[in-house]
PLY file of the C-alpha trace (Angstrom):
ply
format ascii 1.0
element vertex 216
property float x
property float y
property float z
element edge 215
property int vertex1
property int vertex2
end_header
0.00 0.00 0.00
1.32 3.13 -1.15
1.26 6.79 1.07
-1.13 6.59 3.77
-2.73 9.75 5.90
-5.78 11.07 7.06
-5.71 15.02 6.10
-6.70 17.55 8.29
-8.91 20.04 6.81
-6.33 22.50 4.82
-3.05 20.50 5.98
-0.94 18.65 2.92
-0.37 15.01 3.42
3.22 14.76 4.30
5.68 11.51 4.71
6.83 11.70 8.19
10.15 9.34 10.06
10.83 9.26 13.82
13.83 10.99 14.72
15.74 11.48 18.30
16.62 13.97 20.16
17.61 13.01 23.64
17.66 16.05 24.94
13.85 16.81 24.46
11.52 15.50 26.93
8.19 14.90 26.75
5.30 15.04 29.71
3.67 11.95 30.60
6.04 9.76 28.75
9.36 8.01 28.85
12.56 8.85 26.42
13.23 5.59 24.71
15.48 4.96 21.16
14.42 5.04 18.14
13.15 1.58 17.05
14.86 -0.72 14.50
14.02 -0.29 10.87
11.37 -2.17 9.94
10.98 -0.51 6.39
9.21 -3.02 3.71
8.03 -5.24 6.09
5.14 -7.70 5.18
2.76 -9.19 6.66
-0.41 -12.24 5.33
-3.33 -10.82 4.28
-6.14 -11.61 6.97
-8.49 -14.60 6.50
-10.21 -14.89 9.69
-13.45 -13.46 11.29
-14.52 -12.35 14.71
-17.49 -13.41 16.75
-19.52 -10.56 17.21
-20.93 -11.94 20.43
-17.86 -11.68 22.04
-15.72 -8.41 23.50
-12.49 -7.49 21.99
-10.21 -5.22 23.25
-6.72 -3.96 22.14
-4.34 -2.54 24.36
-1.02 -0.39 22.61
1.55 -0.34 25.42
3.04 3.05 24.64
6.32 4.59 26.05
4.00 7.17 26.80
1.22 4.85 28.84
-1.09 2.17 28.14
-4.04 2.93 25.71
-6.86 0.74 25.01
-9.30 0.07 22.24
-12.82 -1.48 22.24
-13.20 -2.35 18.96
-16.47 -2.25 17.03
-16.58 -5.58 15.62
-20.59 -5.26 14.76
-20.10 -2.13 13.10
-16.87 -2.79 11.24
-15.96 -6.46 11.17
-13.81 -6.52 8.25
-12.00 -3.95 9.53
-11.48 -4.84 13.00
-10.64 -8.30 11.75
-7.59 -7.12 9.77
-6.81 -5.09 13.02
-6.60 -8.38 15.33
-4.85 -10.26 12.59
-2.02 -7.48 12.50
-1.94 -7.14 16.08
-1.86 -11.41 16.86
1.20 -11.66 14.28
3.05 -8.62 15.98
2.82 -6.79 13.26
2.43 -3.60 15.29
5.17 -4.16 17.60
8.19 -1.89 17.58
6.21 0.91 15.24
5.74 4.71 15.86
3.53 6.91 15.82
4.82 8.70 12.56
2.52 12.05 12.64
1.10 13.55 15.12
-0.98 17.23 15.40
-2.51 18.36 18.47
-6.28 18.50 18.37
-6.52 16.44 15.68
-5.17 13.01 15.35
-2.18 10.90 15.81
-1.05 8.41 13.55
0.40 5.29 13.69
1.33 2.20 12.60
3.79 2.08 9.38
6.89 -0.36 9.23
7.99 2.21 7.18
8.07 5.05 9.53
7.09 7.63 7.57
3.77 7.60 6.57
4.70 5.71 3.11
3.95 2.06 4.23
1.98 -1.02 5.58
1.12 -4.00 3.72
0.61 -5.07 -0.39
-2.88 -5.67 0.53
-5.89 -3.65 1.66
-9.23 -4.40 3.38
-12.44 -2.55 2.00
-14.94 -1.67 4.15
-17.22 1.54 4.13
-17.71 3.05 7.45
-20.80 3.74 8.87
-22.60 7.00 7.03
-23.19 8.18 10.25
-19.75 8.02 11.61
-18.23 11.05 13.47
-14.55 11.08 14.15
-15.15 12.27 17.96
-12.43 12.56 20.80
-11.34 9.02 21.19
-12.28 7.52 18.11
-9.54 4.92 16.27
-10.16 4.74 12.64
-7.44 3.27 9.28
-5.88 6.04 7.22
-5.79 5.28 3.53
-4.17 7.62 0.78
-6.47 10.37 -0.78
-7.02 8.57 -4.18
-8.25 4.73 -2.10
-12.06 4.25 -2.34
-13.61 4.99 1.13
-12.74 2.15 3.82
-9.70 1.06 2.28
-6.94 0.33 4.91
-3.66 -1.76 5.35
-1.85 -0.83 8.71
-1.79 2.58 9.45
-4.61 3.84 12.03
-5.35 7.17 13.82
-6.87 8.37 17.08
-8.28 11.61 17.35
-7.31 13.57 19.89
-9.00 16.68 19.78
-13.05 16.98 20.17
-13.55 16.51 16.22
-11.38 15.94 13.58
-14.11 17.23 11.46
-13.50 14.67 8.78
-15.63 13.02 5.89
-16.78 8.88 6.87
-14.22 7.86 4.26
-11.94 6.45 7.09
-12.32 2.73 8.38
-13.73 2.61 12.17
-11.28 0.52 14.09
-13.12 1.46 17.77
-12.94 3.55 20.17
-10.44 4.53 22.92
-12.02 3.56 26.45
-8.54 3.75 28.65
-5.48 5.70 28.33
-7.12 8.89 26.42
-4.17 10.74 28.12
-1.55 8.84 27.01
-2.81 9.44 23.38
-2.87 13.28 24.27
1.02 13.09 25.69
1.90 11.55 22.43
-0.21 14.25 20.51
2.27 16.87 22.57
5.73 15.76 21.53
7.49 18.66 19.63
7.30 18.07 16.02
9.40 19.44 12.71
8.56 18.82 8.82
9.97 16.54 6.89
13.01 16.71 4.82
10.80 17.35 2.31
9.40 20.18 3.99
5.43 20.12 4.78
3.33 19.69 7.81
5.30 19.80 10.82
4.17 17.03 12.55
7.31 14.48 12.47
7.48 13.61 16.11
11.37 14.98 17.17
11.56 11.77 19.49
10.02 8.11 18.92
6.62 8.00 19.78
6.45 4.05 20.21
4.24 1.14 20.24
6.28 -1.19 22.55
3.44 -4.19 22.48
0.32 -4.63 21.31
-1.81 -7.07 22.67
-5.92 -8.47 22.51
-8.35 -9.30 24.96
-11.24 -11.18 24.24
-14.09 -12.13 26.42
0 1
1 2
2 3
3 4
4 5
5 6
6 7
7 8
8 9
9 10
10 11
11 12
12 13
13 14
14 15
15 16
16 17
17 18
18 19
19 20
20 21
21 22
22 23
23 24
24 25
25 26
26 27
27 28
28 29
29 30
30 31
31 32
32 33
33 34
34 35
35 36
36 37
37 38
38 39
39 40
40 41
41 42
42 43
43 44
44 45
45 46
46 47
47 48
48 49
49 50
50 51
51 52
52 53
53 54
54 55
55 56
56 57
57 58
58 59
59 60
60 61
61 62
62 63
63 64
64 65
65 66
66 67
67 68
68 69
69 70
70 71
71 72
72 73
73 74
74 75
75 76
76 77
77 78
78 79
79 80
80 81
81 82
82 83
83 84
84 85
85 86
86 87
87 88
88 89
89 90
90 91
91 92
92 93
93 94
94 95
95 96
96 97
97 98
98 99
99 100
100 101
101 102
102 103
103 104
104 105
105 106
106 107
107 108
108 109
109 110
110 111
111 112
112 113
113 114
114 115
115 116
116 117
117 118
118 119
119 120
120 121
121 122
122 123
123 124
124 125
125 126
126 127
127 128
128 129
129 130
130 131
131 132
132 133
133 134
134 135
135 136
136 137
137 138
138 139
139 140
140 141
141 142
142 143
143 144
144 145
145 146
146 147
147 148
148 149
149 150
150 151
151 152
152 153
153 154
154 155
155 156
156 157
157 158
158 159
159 160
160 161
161 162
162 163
163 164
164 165
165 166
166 167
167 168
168 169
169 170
170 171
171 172
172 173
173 174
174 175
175 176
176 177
177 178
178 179
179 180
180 181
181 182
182 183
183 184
184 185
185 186
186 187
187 188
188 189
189 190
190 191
191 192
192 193
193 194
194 195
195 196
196 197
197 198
198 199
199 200
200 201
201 202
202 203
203 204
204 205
205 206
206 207
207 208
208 209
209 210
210 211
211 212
212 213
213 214
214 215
């Protein structure tokens, strides 16, 4: 899958790469290095289905807190199936949060690191019409020219009260612990990219350490 992003209303789409500065601290979370490469990395496209009967739950242990995910199986359960399937291979583990934007969203979940990557495949799967990407809300970025739904890896939680977008974005869940460790990422001091942009390139790694699922 080619350049992923979800674009904030009159922001370009940039690529973004974590970066470290160890003098620059951030509140709420701890200074850790910059993860291995993991640029190109695949991953099998998902075959299996969830029971919609049952509760799953995703937690992202982040250097900057826990945050966990109840994902909306009923309402999306292509989506969230692709989601459990990159989570159960550890597909997630060891990435950064690649963009982030106060207010808005931050965004996660490239091997490439940059906003540039995730997997050959993609899921399809139109979000609800009704959808509103509200304070908490986890949803899959796609590039601007993928048909509504379409995701690989990357996802975004919005951090702000709206993020005021379209429902062109996949719903992943919702965010029901560890909104403020979602918020301390959404505060690390940011620069452009090299090639110049939205500064939103976190200037320290912004990392998902584990990810892990919860079913009951």
């Amino acid at each position: 899958m080619t350049a992923s992003s979800v674009t904030s209303p009159g922001t370009a789409q940039v690529e973004t790469t974590a970066t470290q500065a160890t003098a620059i601290k951030v509140p709420g979370c701890r200074s850790v290095p910059a993860p291995a490469s993991r640029a190109g990395e695949e991953v099998s496209k998902p075959t299996g289905q969830l029971d919609p009967a049952r509760n799953y739950t995703v937690q992202l242990a982040t250097n900057c807190g826990p945050i966990v995910i109840q994902l909306a199986v009923k309402e999306a359960p292509k989506t969230t199936a692709s989601f459990v399937h990159l989570v159960q291979t550890g597909y997630y583990n060891g990435l950064t949060f690649h963009r982030v934007v106060p207010g808005f969203v931050i965004q996660g979940g490239d091997p490439n690191g940059n906003g540039s990557g995730g997997p050959t495949w993609q899921v399809v799967e139109p979000p609800p019409a009704n959808l509103h990407y509200t304070n908490g809300v986890v949803a899959m970025a796609k590039s601007s020219s993928a048909p509504a739904g379409a995701s690989g890896s990357q996802f975004f939680i919005v951090v702000g009260p709206s993020a005021n977008l379209p429902p062109e974005y996949a719903l992943v869940g919702r965010v029901i612990s560890g909104q403020s460790a979602a918020d301390a990422i959404s505060h690390a001091p940011t620069e452009a990219s090299a090639e110049g942009g939205e500064a939103s390139k976190p200037r320290v790694p912004m990392v998902i350490e584990h990810a892990t699922l919860s079913v009951r």
